[in-house]
C-alpha positions in Angstrom: 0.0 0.0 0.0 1.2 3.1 -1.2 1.4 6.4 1.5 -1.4 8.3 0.1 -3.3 4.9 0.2 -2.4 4.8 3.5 -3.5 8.3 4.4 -6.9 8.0 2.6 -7.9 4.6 5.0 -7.0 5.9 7.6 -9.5 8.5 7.0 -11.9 5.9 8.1 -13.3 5.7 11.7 -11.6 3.0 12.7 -8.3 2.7 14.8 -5.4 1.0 13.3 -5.0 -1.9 15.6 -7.0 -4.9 17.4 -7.6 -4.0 20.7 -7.7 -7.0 23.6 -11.3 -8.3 24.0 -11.3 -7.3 27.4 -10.6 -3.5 26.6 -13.4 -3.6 23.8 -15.9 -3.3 26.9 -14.5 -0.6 28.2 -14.9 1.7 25.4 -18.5 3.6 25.0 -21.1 2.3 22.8 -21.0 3.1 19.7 -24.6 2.3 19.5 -27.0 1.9 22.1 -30.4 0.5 22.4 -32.4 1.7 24.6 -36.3 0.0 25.5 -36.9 0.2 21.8 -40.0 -1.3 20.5 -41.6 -1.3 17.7 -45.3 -3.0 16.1 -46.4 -3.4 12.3 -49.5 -2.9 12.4 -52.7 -2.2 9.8 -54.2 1.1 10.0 -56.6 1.0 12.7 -55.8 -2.3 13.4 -54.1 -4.6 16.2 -50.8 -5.2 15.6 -49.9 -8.3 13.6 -45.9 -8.4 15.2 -44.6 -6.8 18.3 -40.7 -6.0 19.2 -41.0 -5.6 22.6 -38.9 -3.4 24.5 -35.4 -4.3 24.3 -32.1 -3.1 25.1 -28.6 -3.8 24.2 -25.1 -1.8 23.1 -22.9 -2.7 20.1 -19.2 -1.1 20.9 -16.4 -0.4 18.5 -14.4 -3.3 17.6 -16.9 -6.3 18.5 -19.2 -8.1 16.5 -23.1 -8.6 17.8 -24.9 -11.6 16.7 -28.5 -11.3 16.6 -30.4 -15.2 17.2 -33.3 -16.6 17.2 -36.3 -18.7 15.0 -38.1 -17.3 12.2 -40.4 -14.7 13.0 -38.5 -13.8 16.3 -37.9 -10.0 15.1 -34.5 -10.2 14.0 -34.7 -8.6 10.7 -37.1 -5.8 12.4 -34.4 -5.1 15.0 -31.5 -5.4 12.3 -34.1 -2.0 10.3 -34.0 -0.3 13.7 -30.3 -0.4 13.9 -29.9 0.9 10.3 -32.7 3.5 11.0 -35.0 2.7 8.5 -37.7 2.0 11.1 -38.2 4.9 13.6 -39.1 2.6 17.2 -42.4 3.1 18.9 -40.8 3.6 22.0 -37.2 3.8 23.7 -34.2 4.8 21.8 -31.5 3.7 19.1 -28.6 5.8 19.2 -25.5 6.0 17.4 -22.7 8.3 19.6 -25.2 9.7 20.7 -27.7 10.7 17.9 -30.7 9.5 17.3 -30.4 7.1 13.7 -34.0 7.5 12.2 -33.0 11.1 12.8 -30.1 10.9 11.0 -30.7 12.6 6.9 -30.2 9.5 4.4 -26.7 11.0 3.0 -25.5 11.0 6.6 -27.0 7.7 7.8 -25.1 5.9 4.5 -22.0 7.3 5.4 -22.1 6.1 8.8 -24.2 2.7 8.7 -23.6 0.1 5.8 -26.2 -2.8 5.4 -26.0 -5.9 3.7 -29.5 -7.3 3.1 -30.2 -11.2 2.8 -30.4 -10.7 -1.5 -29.3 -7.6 -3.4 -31.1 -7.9 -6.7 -28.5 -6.7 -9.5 -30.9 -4.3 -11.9 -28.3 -4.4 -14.8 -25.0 -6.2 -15.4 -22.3 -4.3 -13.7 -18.4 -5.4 -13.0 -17.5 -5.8 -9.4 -15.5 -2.7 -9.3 -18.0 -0.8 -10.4 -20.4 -2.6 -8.0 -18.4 -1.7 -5.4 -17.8 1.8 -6.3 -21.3 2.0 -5.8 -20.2 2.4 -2.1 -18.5 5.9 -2.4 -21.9 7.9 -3.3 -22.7 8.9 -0.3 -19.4 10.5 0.3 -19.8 12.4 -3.6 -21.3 15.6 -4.7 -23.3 15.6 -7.1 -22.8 13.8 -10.6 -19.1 13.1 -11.0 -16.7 10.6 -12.0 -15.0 8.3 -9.3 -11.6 10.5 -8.0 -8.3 8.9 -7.2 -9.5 8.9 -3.3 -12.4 6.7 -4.4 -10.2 4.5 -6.1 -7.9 3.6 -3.2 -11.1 3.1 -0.9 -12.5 1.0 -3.5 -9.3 -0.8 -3.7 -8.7 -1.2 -0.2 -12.1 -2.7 -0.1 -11.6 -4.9 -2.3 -8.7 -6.6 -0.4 -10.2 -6.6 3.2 -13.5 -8.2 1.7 -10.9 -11.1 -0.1 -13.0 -9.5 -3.6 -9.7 -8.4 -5.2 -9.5 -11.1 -7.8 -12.7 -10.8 -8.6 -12.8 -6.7 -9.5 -13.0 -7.5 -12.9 -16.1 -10.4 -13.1 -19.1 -9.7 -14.0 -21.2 -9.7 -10.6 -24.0 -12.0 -12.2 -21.6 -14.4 -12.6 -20.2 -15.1 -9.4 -20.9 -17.5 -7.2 -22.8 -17.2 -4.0 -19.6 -16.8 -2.0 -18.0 -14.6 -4.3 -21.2 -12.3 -5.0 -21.2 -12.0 -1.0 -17.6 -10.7 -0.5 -18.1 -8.2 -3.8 -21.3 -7.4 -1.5 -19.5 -6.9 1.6 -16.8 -4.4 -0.2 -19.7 -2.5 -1.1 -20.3 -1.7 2.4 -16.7 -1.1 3.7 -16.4 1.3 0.6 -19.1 3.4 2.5 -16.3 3.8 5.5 -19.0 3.4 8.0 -19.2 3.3 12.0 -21.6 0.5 12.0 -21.6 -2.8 10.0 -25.0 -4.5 9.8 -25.3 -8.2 8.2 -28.7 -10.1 7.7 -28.4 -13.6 7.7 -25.1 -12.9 5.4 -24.4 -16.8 5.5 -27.1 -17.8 3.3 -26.6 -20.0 0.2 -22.8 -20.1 1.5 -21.7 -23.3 1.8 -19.5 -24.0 5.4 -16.3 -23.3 4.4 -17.4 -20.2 2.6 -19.4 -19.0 6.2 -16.8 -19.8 8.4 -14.0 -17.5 6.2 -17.2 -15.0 6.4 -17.5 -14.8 9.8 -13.3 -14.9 10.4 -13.3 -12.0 8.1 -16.1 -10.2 9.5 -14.3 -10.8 13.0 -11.3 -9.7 11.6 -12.8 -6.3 9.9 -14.2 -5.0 13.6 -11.1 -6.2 15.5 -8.6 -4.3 12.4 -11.2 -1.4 11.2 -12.5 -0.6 14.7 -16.4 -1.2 13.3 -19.1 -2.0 15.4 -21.1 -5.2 14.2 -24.3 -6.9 14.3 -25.2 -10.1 12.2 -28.2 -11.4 12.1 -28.1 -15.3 11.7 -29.5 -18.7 12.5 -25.8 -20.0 12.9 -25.3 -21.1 16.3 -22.3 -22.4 16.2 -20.4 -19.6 13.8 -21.9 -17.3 16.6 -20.5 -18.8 19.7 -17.1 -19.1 17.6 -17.1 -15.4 16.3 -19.1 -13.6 18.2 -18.5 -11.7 21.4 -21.7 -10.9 22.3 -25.4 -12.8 21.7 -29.0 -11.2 21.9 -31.5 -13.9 21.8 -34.9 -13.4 20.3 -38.0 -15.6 21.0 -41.6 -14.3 19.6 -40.7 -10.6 19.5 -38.7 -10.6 23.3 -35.4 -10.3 23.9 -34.9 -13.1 26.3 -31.0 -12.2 26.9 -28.0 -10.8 25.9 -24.5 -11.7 26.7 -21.3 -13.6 26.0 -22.1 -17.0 24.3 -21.4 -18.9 27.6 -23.6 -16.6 29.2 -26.8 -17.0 27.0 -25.9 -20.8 25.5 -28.1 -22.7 28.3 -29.4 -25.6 27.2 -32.6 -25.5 28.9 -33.2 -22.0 27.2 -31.9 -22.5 23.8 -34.3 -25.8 23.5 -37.1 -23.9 25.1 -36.3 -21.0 22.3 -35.7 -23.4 19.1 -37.8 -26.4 19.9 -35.8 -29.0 19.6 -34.0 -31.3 21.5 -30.2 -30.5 22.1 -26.8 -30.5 24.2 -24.2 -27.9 24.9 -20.6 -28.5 25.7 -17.8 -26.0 25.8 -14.1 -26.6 23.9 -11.1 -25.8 25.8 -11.2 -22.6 25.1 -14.9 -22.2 26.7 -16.8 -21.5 23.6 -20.1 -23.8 23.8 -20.9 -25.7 21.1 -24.4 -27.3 19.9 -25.3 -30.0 18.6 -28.6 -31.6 18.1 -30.4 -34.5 18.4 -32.6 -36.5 15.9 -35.1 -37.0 19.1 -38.3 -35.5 19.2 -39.2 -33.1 22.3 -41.5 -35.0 24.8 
C-alpha cells in the first residue's frame, strides 16, 4: 500500500489496531439501544408483530450476533439499527444521535447494510459494483476520484473480492457475490456494519472464512457489528456478544457462555439438544434427531 493509500484509509473511523477483547468493553457504545419497541400494524388495526422493549449496546471493535427462530424480530431489529424504522418507544442511538434522525446521505455514510439478497438491476463489473459504495461520500454527478479509487481498492482486499474486481457480478458464485457485496459496504467507510443472515446459500467453508473475516474487519477497522443469523455455532465461535430473540422478546444478551443454556436455547428453538464448551470455553451445539417430549 502506497502512502497516500495509506493516508486515505486511515481516513476511516476505525483505529489502526485490534484492541484485547477485554478492553473492547471498556470503550463507549457506539450504538445503544435503549427499550426500543416497535409493532407493524394495519391502520386502525391490532398489531400483527410486536418487538417488545429491548435493550442492548454494540461497541467499536466487537461483533453482535442477533439469534433466534423465524419470526423472532430479528430482521425488524437489524431495520432499527440501520434506522430505516423509527421505534415506537425507547431509543437507538448511534454516539449519541438519534439514527432515524439521522438525513439518508448521513446515515449511509455512517451505517452500511447488507440485506439477505441484493437484486442486480443491470450487469455491472464488481468494481463498479463496489464503487457503488462511495456515493454517499460524492457531490453531485461526477466521475469516481483517485481517493475513491484507493477506498474501492482497499475494499476490495479486506472483503478477499480483489480477484474478482474485474467479473461480472451475475456471474459469481454465491460466495463470491457476498464478499463483492461486503466491499460494497466497507467502501461506504461506515461506523456500524450490519449483516442479515449474510451466510445464506454459502456453503460452510465459505461462512466460516465469512464470519473470520467479519471478526477480523471489527477487530482491524474498529467497526461495530451486528449479524443477524440462525448459525449457532459460527456465533458462539465469532461472536463476542449474543441477543436472543424468542416471539418478539429479547430473552437475553450476553457472552455465548452466558446466553448458550441448554434448557433456554431448546425452550427457544424447539428442539432437543446439548451444549458443551471446547477448551477454550466457547459452547458448542449439537442436536439431536429426538423428538421433544
Amino acid at each position: 500500500m502506497t502512502p497516500d493509500e495509506k493516508t486515505v484509509v486511515q481516513q476511516t473511523p476505525a483505529e489502526p489496531s485490534a484492541a484485547p477483547a477485554k478492553q473492547r468493553g471498556a470503550e463507549p457504545p457506539r450504538v445503544k439501544v435503549e427499550l426500543a419497541s416497535f409493532a407493524y400494524a394495519p391502520e386502525g388495526g391490532a398489531p400483527l408483530f410486536t418487538l417488545e422493549a429491548t435493550s442492548f449496546e454494540v461497541r467499536s471493535r466487537e461483533l453482535v450476533a442477533i439469534l433466534g427462530p423465524n419470526g423472532s424480530g430479528k430482521s425488524t431489529l437489524l431495520r432499527l439499527l440501520a434506522g430505516t424504522l423509527a421505534p415506537l418507544s425507547g431509543r437507538v442511538q448511534l454516539e449519541g444521535v438519534e439514527v432515524s434522525r439521522l438525513d439518508l446521505r448521513t446515515r449511509a455514510q455512517r451505517i452500511a447494510m447488507v440485506q439477505q439478497e441484493t437484486p442486480l438491476l443491470f450487469p455491472v463489473r464488481v468494481w463498479d459494483f463496489v464503487l457503488q459504495g462511495r456515493y454517499p461520500h460524492s457531490r453531485g454527478l461526477r466521475f469516481e476520484t483517485e481517493e475513491d479509487a484507493i477506498v474501492v481498492r482497499h475494499a476490495l482486499y479486506e472483503a478477499g473480492a480483489d480477484p474478482l474486481r474485474t467479473r461480472w457480478m451475475h456471474k459469481l458464485s454465491g460466495g463470491e457475490k457476498q464478499r463483492a457485496v461486503l466491499a460494497r459496504a466497507l467502501a461506504q467507510q461506515p461506523l456500524v456494519l450490519l449483516l442479515d443472515e449474510p451466510t445464506l446459500h454459502l456453503d460452510i467453508a465459505a461462512q466460516v472464512e465469512l464470519l473470520r473475516r467479519l471478526r477480523r474487519i471489527a477487530s482491524d477497522r474498529g467497526y461495530a457489528v451486528a449479524v443477524v443469523t440462525h448459525e449457532l455455532n459460527l456465533a458462539a465461535e465469532f461472536a463476542d456478544r449474543i441477543v436472543l430473540l424468542d416471539r418478539g422478546k429479547t430473552l437475553r444478551v450476553g457472552a455465548p457462555v452466558e446466553v448458550y443454556q441448554q434448557d433456554l436455547l431448546q425452550q427457544v428453538f424447539g428442539t432437543l439438544l446439548h451444549v458443551e464448551h471446547n477448551s477454550r470455553g466457547v459452547p458448542k451445539v449439537t442436536f439431536s434427531g429426538k423428538d421433544m417430549e
